[in-house]
C-alpha positions in Angstrom: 5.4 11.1 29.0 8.9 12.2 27.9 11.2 12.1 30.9 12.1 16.0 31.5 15.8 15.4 30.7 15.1 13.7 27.4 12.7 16.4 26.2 15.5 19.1 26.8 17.4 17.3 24.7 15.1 17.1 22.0 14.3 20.5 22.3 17.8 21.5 21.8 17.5 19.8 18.8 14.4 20.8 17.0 13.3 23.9 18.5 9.7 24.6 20.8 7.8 24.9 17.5 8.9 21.6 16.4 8.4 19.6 19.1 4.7 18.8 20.9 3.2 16.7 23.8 0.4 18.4 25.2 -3.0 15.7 24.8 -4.7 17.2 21.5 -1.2 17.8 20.1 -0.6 13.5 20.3 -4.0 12.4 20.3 -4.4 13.8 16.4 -1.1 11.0 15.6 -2.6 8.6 17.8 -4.1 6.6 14.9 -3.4 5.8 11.3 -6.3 4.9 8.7 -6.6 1.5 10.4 -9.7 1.1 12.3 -9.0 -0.4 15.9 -5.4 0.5 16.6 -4.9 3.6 18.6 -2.7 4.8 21.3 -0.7 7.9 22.1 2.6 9.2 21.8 4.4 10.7 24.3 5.7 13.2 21.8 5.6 14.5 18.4 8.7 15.4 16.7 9.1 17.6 13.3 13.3 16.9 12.6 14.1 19.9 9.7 17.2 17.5 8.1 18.8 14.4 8.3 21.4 15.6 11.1 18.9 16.3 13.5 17.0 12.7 12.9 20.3 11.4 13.5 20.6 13.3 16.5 17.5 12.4 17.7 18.0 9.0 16.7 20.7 8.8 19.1 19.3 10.0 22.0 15.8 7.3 21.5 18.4 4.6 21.0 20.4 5.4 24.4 17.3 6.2 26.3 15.6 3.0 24.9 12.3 5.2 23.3 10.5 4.1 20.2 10.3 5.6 17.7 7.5 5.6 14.7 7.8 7.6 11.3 4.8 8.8 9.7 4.2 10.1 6.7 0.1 10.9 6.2 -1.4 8.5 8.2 -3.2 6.5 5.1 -1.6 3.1 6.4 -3.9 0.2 6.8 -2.5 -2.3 8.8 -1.6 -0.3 11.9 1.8 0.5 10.7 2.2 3.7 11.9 0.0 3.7 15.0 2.2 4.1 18.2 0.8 1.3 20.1 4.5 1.1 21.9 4.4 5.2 22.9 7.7 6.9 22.3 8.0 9.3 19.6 6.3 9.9 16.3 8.6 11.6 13.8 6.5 13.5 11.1 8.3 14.9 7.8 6.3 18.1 6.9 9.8 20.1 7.1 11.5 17.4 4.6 9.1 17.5 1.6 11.2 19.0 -1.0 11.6 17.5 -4.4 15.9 18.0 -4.4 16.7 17.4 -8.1 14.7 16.1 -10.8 17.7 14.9 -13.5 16.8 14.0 -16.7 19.7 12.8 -18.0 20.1 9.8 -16.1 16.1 9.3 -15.6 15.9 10.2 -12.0 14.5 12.1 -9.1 15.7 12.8 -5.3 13.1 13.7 -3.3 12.9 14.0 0.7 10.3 11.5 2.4 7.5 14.3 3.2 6.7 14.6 -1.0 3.3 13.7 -1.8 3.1 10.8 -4.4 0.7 13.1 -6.8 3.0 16.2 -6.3 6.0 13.9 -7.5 4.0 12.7 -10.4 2.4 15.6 -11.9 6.4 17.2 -11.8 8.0 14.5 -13.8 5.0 14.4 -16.1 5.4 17.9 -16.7 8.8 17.2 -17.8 7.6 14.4 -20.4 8.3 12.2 -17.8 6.7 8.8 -16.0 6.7 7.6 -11.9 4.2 4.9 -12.8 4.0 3.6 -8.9 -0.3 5.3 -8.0 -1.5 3.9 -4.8 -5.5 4.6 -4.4 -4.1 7.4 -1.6 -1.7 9.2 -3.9 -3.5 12.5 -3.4 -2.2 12.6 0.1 0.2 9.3 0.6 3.8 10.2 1.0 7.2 8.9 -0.7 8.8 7.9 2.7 5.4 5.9 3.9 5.3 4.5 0.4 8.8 3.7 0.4 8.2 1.8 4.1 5.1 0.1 2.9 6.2 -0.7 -0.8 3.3 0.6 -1.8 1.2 -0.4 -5.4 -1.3 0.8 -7.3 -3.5 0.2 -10.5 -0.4 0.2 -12.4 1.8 -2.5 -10.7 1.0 -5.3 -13.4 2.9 -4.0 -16.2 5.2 -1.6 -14.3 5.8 -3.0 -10.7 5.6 -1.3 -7.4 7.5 1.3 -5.3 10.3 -1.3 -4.6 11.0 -1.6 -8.3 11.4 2.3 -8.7 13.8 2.8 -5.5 17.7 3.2 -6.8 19.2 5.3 -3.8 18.3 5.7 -0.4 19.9 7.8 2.5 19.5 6.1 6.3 19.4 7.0 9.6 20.2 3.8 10.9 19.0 2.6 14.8 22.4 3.6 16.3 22.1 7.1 14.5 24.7 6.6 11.6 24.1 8.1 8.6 24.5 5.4 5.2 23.7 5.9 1.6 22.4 3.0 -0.3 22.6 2.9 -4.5 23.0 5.6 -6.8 21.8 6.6 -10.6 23.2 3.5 -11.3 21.8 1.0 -14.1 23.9 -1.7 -12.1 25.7 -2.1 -9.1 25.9 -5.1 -7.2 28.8 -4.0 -4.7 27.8 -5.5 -1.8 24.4 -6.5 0.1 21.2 -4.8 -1.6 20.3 -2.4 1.4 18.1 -0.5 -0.7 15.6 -3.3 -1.4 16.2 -4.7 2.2 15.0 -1.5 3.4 11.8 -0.7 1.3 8.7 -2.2 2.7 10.6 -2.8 6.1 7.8 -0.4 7.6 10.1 1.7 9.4 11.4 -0.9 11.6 15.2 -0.7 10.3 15.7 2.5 9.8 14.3 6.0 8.9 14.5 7.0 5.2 15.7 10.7 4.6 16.4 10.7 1.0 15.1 8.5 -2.2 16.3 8.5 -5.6 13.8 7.3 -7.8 13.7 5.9 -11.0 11.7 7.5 -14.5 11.1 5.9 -17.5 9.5 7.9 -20.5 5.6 9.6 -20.5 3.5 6.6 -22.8 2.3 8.3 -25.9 -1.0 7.0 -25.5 -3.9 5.3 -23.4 -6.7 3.4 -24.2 -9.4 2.6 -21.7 -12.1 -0.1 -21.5 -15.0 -1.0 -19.5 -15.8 -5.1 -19.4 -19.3 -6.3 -18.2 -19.4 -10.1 -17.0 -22.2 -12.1 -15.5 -20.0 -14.7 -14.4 -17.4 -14.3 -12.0 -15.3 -17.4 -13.9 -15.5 -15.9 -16.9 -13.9 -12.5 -15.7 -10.9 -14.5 -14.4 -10.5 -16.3 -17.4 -10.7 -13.4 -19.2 -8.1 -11.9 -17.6 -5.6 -15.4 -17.6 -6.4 -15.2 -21.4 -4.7 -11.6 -21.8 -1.8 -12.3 -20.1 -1.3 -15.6 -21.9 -1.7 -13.7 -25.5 1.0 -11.8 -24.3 -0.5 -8.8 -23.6 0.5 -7.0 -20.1 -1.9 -4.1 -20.0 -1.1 -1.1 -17.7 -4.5 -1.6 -15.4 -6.3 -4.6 -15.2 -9.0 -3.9 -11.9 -11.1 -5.6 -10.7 -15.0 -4.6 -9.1 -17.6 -7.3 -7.7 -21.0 -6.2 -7.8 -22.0 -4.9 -4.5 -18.7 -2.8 -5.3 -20.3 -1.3 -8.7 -23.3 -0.7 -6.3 -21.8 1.6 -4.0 -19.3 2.8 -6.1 -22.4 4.0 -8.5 -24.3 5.6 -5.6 -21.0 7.3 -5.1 -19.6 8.8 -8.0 -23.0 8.7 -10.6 -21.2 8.2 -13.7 -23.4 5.6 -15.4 -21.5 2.2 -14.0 -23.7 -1.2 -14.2 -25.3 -2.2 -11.1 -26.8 -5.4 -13.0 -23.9 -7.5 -13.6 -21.6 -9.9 -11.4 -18.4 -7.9 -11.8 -16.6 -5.5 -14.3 -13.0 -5.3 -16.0 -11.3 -2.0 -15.9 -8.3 -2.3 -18.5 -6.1 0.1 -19.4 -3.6 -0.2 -22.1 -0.6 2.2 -22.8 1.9 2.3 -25.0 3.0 3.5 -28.7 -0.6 4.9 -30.5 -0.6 1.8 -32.9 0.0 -0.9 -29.9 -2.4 0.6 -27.4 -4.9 1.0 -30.1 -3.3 -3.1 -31.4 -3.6 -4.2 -27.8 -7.0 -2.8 -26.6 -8.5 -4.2 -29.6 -7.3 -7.8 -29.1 -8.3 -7.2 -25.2 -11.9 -6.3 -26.3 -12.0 -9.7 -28.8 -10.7 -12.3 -26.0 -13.4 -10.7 -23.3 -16.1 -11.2 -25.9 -14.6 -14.7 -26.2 -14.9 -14.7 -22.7 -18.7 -14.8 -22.4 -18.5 -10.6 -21.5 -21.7 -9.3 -22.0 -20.7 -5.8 -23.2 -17.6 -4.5 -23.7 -17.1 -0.2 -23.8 -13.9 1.4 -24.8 -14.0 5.0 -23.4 -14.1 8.0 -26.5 -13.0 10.6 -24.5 -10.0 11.0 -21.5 -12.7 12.8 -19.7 -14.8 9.2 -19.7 -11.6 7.1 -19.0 -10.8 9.8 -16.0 -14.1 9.1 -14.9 -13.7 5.2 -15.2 -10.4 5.9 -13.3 -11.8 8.2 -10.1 -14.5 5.7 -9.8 -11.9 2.9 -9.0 -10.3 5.0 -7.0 -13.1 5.9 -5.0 -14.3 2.0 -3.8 -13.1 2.8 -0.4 -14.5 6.1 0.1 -18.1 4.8 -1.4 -17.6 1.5 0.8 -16.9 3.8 3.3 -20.6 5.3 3.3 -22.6 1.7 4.5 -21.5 2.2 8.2 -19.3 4.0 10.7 -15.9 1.2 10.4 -14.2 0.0 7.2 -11.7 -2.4 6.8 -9.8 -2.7 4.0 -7.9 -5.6 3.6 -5.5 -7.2 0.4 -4.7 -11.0 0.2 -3.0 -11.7 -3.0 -3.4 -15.5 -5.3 -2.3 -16.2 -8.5 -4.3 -14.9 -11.3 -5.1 -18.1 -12.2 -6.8 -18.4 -9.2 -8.9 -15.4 -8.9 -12.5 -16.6 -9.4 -11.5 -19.5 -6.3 -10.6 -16.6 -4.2 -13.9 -14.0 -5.2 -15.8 -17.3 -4.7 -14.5 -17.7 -0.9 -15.4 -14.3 -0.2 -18.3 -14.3 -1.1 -18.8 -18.1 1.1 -17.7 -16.8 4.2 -19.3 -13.1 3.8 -22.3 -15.4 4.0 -21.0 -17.5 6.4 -20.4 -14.7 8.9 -23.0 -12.4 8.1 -21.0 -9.4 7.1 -20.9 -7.0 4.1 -18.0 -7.4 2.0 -17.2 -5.5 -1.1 -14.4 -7.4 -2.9 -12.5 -5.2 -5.6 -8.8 -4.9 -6.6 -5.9 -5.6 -9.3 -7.1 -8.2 -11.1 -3.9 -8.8 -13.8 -1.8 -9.3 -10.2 -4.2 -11.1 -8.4 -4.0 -8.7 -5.4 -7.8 -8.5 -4.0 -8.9 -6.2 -1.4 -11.7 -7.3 0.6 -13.5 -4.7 2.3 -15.9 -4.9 4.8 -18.3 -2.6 6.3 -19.1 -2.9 9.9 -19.6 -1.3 13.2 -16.2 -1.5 15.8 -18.9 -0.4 18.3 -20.6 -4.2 17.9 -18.1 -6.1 20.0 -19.9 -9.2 18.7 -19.5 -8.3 14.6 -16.5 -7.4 15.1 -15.5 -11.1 16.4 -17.0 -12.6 13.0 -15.2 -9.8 11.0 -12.2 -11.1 12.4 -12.9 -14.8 12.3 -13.6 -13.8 8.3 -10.7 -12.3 7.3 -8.7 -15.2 9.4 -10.3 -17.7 6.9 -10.0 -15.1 3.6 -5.9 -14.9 4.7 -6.0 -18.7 5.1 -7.9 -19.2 1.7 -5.2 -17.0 0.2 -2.5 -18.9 1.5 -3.7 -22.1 0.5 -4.6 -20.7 -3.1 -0.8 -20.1 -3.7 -0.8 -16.9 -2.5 0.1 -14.2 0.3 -1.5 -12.4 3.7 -0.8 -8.7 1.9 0.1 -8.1 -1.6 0.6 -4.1 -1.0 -0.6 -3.1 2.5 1.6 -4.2 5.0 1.8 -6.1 8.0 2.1 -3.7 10.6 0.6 -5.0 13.9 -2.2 -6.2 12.2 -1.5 -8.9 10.1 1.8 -9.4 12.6 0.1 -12.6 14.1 -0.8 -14.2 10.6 2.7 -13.5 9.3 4.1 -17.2 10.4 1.4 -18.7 8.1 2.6 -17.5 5.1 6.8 -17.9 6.0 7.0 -20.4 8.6 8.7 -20.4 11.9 12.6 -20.2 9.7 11.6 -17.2 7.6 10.2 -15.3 11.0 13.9 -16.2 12.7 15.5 -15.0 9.8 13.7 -11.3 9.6 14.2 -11.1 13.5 18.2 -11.9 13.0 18.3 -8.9 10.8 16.3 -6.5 12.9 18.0 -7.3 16.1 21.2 -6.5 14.1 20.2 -3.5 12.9 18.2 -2.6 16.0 19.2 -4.4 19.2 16.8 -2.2 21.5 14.2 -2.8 19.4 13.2 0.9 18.9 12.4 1.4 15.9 8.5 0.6 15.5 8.6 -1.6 17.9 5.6 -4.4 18.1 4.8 -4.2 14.1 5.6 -7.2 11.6 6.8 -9.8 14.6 4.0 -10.4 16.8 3.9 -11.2 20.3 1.9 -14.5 19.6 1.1 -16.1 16.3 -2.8 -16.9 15.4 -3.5 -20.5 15.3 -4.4 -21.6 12.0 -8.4 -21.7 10.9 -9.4 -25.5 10.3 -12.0 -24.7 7.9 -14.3 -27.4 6.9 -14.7 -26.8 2.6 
């Protein structure tokens, strides 16, 4: 608990109704969507504006108490669990969409605006925020911001990161800096803005985001691709990009996805093939109708077995949900779910579903594999019981090998989820010992007391490496 002199002075700050520490009142922000990682604040803290987190700010940084932003809790790799204690600082007073400008393409919002709520206001204006992470319904800006969250999209338009032009800061020490502006170019200067999205809170606390538009597409096409062969869907989807086509969603469902995922949602998906191909092409009417077309010829080229362009938005909405939904239907098999992404070059897709699928074996688990396809960023989920002490030892020895598989294929440890304090200890594998000493220089910079979410991206001890007989 608080020390009774600090919470006086955080109560001068916030008011009573802003501020909580009885049990139930930190026990409901003792965990985030990751299953495993729980531990309780000493306090929960609502600031109204960007004076009183600097305020507050100060007096965590003199005192030496942590501090952990949060926006809704839908972060997966234990990034905004306060495993360290201190003080978790929620946003529901700062969710106010501050100007929506269309002249120079741009929207300032505070970090408690939920994703959807952002989107469905610029698309009302003729407008497009094309970053739509799976938890958009209820994900926030600010945690998106920290996380650099993706989303179906993110192979033709990016993620968060390439969408942030202005930030305002609250920095460890309590200073207040702006970052950017509705600028097409700046280059005055370090690139604070990119240096702090995706640093999970552990640089600074975001206040304020500018974000960047680009027009509404005037149309959308949407297909449905049917393989029996997991090579052939990667090659399929190597063979679109290398026709030049980028489409706007190219997903990605093995079969004991589709299986769930039908029981789930009923909407008539195929429980008889290997994996599907969700594609989505936007764009002009005559190029998304140009580029869908050509899509459907190199699948069929591709030894598809059926290929289904939706007639309707209602049946591409459905197609849509149904992605949407893997984790929720995965979620059904048993009491724990952990999602996980590891990200390989597209080439290298069909290696990677392949692994999965050796080790899921190998360990005995159930593993639903599913993801972006046309970025290579698979999520691995698997369904299991934290109660078994025992499965939960394989599940972890598993997704050790599926990180190290990833890694070796080219790729990366998290394409869109974070590191947090889970993936903390695999983080050396993928940058070395140099590239961890180079992200600690900067934090202890920036943060010298370390309390800003303390204990997530370094790790205490690094995992040895797997030596995996193949």
């Amino acid at each position: 608990m608080l020390a009774n002199e600090v919470k006086e002075k955080l109560l001068e700050i916030v008011t009573a109704e802003n501020f909580a520490d009885s049990k139930t009142e930190r026990l409901v922000y003792s965990y985030d969507a990751t299953p495993n990682y729980q531990s309780l604040p000493d306090a929960v803290v609502s600031p109204r504006n960007t004076k009183e987190i600097s305020e507050i700010v100060k007096i965590c940084n003199e005192y030496k108490i942590p501090i952990v932003p949060r926006g809704s809790g839908t972060n997966l790799c234990a990034g905004t669990t306060p495993t360290s204690g201190g003080i978790v600082l929620l946003f529901k007073h700062m969710n106010n969409i501050l100007e929506l400008d269309e002249e120079n393409l741009t929207i300032t919002v505070q970090p408690g605006v939920i994703t959807l709520d952002l989107i469905n206001a610029v698309e009302e204006k003729g407008l497009f925020y094309p970053p739509d992470p799976s938890s958009m319904k209820i994900s926030t800006i600010g945690g998106n911001i920290n996380e650099n969250s993706g989303g179906l999209r993110g192979l033709k338009y990016g993620v968060t990161r390439d969408y942030v032009i202005a930030l305002e800061v609250v920095l460890p020490n309590g200073d207040i800096i702006r970052t950017g502006g509705k600028l097409a170019k700046d280059v005055a200067g370090y690139d604070l803005t990119r240096l702090m999205v995706g640093s999970e809170g552990t640089l600074g606390i975001i206040t304020e985001a500018t974000l960047k538009l680009i027009p509404m597409p005037e149309a959308r096409k949407t297909m449905l691709v049917h393989y029996q062969n997991l090579d052939a869907a990667a090659k399929s989807v190597s063979k679109i990009i290398a026709n030049k086509i980028i489409p706007a969603t190219l997903e990605f469902l093995d079969q004991p996805t589709l299986k769930v995922v039908e029981d789930f949602a009923r909407i008539g998906l195929p429980t008889d093939v290997e994996a599907v191909l969700l594609i989505e092409q936007d764009g002009p009417v005559e190029v998304a109708q140009r580029d869908i077309d050509k899509i459907a010829e190199i699948c069929r080229q591709e030894q598809a077995v059926s290929v289904n362009i939706a007639t309707s938005e209602a049946e591409a909405d459905a197609l849509r949900t149904a992605r949407r939904a893997a984790l929720s239907a995965v979620a059904r098999l048993k009491p724990t779910t952990i999602l996980e992404d590891a990200t390989v070059p597209r080439s290298e897709i069909a290696k990677m579903v392949m692994a999965i699928n050796e080790i899921t074996k190998k360990y005995q688990l159930t593993i639903c594999t599913f993801g972006h396809a046309g970025d290579g960023n698979l999520h691995p989920t698997c369904a299991t019981d934290a109660r078994n002490h025992e499965e939960m030892e394989r599940v972890e020895q598993a997704f050790a090998e599926i990180f190290e598989k990833a890694i070796e294929l080219g790729g990366t440890i998290t394409g869109e989820h974070g590191v947090g304090e889970m993936k903390a200890p695999y983080l050396e594998w993928k940058l070395k010992k140099e590239g961890i000493a180079a992200m600690k220089a900067i934090k202890t910079a920036l943060d010298p007391n370390n309390i800003m979410n303390p204990g997530k991206v370094f790790a205490k001890e690094t995992r040895k490496r797997v030596v995996v007989a193949r």
